[in-house]
N, C-alpha and C positions, 0 to 999 in steps of 0.2 A: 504494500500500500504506500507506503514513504516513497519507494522509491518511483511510483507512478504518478505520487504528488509533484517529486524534484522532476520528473521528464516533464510535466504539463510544465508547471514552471518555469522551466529552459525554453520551452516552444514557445511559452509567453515573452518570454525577453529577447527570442530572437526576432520573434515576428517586431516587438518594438524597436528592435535593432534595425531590421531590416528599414518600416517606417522614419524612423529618422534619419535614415542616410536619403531616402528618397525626398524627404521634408527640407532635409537641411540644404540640397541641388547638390547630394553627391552624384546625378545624374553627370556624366561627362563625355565628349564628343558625340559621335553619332553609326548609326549601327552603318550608315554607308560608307561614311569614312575609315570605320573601324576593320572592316573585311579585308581590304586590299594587304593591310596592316598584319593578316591574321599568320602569315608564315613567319614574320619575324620572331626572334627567339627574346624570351623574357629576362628578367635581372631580380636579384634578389636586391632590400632596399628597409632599410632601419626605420625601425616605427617611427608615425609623423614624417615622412620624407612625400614628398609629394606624387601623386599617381597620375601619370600622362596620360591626353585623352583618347579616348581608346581603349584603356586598357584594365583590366581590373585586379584583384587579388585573389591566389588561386592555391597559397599556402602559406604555414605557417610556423615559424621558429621559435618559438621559446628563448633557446640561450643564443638566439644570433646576437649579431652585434653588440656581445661585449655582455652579454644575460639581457637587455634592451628587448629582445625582441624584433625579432625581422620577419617582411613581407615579401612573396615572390610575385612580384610584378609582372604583367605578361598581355598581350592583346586581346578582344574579347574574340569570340568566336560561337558560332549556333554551336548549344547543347554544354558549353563550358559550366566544370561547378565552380562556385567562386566564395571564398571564406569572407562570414558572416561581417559586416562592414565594408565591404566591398563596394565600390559605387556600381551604378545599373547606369549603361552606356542607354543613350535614346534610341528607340526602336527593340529593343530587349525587353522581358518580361522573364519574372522569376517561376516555374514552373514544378519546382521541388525541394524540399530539404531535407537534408541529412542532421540531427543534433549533434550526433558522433563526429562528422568529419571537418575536414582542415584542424587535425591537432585538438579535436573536443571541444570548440567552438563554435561548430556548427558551418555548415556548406550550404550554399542556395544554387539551384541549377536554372542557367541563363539561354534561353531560347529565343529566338528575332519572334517578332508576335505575325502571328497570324490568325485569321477567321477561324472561331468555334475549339478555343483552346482553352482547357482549365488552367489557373493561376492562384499562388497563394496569395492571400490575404498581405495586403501592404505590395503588393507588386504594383507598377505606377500598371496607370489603364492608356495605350497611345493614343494620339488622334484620332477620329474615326470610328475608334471600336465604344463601345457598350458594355454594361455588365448583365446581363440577362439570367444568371440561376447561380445558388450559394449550394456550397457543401460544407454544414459545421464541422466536419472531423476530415476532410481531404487535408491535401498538403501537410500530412504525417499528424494530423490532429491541431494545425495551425488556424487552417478553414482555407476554402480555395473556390474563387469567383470563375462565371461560366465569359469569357471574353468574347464576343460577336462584332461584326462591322454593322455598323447602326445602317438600317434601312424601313425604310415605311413600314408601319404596321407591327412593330416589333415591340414587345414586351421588357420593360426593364426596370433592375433592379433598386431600393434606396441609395442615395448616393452617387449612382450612376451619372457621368457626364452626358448631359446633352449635347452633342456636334451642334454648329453653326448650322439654319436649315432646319433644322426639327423642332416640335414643342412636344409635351407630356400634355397630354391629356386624360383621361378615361385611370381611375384608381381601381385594381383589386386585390383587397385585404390577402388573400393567400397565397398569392401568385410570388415568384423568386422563395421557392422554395421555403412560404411562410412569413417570410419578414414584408411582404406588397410589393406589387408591382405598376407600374405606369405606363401606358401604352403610347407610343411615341408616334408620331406620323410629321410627314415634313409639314413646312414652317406654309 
């Protein structure tokens, strides 16, 4: 029982971890720029040193630099996992987590977004898309939103952004898997 208590509570503060790197605009460069980028080879790099854009954090050291702790720097790339604090390049979405991995700090795994893909909770939502159906225990028990490209007629979830072009209209109480839903149609 304890220790199902400490795992929920690790998924609690990684999901807020995750949240505040997205909050804070650890968001950097961009998934197009980032690709071309994606064969180049990474560097290891001393906690607080700065993370070029592009690129993300993909492990982690303990006794590096000096017991400090160091970071292995590297490009992002579709399907990369990346240790918890990592920023989320633009056009990326987080699509799984590990609490065990990067060193027992926990791993999020980094996917370019696309139409009709589940996401965890605190993954940014891109332009365009919607969040249309929730799963409370996906995303390893973090929670994990249903991602769709917003188009007439479409169902979605509280919080959900509205694209430019659409309004919410029509409410119903059980729709997004419980929590309501709003039926969008263009503007």
């Amino acid at each position: 029982m304890a220790a199902s208590v400490r795992g929920r509570i690790a998924s609690v503060l990684a999901a807020i971890g995750l949240m505040v790197a997205v909050l804070a605009g650890a968001a950097t460069g961009s998934a197009a720029a980032a690709e071309p980028a994606a064969k180049a080879r990474g560097k290891w790099a001393c906690s607080g040193a700065p993370i070029p854009d592009g690129h993300v954090i993909t492990a982690y050291d303990r006794t590096g630099c000096q017991g400090a702790g160091s970071w292995y720097q590297e490009p992002v790339r579709d399907g990369i996992w990346t240790c918890s604090g990592s920023p989320i390049v633009s056009g990326y979405v987080i699509t799984d987590y590990d609490r065990a991995g990067c060193n027992g700090i926990g791993q999020w795994r980094h996917k370019l977004a696309k139409d009709r893909t589940w996401t965890c909770a605190g993954s940014p939502i891109p332009p365009g898309y919607v969040t249309t159906g929730y799963n409370r225990t996906g995303c390893q028990g973090i929670g994990a939103w249903f991602h769709q490209l917003v188009r007439d007629g479409i169902w979605t979830c509280p919080g959900s952004p509205i694209p430019p072009g659409y309004r919410s209209t029509t409410y119903n109480a059980t729709g997004c898997d419980g929590l309501g839903a709003w039926y969008t149609r263009r503007a």
